[in-house]
C-alpha positions as CSV (number, residue, x, y, z in Angstrom):
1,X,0.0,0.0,0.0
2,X,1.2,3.3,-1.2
3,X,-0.5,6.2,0.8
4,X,-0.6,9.6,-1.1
5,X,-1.6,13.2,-0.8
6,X,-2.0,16.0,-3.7
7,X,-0.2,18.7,-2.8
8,X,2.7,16.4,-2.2
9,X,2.4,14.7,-5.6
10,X,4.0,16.8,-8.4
11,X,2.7,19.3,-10.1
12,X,2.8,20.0,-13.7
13,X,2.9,22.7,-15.7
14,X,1.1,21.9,-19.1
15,X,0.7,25.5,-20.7
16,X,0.0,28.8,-18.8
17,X,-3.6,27.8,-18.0
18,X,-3.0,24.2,-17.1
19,X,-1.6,22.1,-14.3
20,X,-1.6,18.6,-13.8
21,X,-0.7,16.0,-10.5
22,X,-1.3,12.2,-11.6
23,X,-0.9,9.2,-9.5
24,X,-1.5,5.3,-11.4
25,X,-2.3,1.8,-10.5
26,X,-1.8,-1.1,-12.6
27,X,-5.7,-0.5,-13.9
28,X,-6.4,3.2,-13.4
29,X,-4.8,6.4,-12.8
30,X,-6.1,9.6,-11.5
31,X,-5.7,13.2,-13.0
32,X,-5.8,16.1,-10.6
33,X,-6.6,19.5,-13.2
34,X,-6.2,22.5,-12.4
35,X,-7.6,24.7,-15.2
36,X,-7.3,28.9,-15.2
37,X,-10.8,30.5,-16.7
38,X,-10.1,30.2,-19.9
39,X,-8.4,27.5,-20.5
40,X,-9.3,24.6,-23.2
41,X,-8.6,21.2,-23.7
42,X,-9.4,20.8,-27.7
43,X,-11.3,18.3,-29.3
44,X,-9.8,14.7,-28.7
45,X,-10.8,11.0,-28.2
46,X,-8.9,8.1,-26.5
47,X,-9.3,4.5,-25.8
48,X,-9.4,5.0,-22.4
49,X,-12.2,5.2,-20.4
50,X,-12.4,8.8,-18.6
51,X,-15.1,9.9,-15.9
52,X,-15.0,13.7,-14.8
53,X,-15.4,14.6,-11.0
54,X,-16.4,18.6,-10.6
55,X,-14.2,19.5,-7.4
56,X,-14.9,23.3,-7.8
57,X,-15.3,26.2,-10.6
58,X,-17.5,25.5,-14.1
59,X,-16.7,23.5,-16.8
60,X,-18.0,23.7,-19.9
61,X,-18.2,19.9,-21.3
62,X,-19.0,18.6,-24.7
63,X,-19.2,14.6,-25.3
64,X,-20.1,13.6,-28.3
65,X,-23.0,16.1,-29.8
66,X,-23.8,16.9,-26.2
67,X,-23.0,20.2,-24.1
68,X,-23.4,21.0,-20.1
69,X,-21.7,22.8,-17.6
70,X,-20.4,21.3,-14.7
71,X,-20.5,22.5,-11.6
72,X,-18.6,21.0,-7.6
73,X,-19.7,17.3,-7.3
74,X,-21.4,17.1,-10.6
75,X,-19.8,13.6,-12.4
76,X,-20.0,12.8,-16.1
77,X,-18.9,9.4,-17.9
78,X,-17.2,9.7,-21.3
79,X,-16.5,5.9,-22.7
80,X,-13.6,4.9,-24.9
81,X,-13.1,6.5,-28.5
82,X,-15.7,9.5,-27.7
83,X,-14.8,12.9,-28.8
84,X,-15.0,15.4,-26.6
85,X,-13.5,18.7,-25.2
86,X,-13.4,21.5,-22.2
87,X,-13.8,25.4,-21.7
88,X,-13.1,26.6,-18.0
89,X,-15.6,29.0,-17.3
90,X,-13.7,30.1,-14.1
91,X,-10.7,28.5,-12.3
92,X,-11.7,24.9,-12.2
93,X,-9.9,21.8,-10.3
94,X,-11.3,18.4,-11.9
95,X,-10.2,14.9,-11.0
96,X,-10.5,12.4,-14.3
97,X,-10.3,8.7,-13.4
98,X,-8.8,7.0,-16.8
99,X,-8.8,3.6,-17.3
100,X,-6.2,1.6,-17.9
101,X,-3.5,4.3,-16.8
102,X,-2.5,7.0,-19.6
103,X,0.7,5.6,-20.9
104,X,1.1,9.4,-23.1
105,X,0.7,11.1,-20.0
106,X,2.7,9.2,-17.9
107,X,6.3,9.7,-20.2
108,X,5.7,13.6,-19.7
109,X,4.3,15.1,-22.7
110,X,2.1,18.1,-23.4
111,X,-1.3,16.5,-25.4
112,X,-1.7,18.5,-28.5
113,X,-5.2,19.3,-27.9
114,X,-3.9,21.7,-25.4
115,X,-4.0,24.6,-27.6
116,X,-1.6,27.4,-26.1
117,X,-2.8,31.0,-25.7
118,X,-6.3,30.1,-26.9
119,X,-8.8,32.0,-24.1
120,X,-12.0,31.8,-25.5
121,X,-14.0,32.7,-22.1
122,X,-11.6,35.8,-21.8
């Protein structure tokens, strides 16, 4: 047993309106966001299985052909291969369960659906 907190795992610094702390298992891994209003996480898919948790701020959520805004404690399922992306409407902290673990995440790299400089809600 391995017993963590967040603000000692490490945080990264994706762009100027993204952070990130991940910890993984062997089956899932869990993202810890932190999103400045404005930020946007382009349109993507992935075979991974990804559900949202709303921890505070609003996020404006599109799955699919489907739009909402979450809001603290509000939860949203997107399954494997779905396309979807994110708008923060106001500083936002989101924890995504992925399953199995993102191997592209794990080795470091910035996603290219992390458009830099775009602020759309500014």
């Amino acid at each position: 047993m391995k017993k963590y907190q967040w603000n000692a795992v490490p945080l990264e610094q994706l762009n100027e309106k993204v952070r990130r702390r991940m910890i993984a298992g062997t089956n899932e891994m869990l993202v810890q966001w932190e999103f400045v209003r404005g930020a946007h996480v382009g349109r993507h898919s992935h075979p991974h299985e990804q559900i949202v948790v709303m921890l505070q701020g609003r996020l404006k959520l599109t799955v699919g052909n489907s739009e909402t805004v979450m809001g603290p404690d509000d939860i949203v399922v997107i399954p494997p291969h779905v396309v979807h992306e994110a708008e923060a409407l106001e500083d936002t902290v989101v924890t995504d369960i992925f399953s199995p673990p993102r191997e592209d995440f794990l080795t470091g790299g910035t996603p290219e659906y992390f458009e830099r400089g775009r602020s759309p809600a500014s």
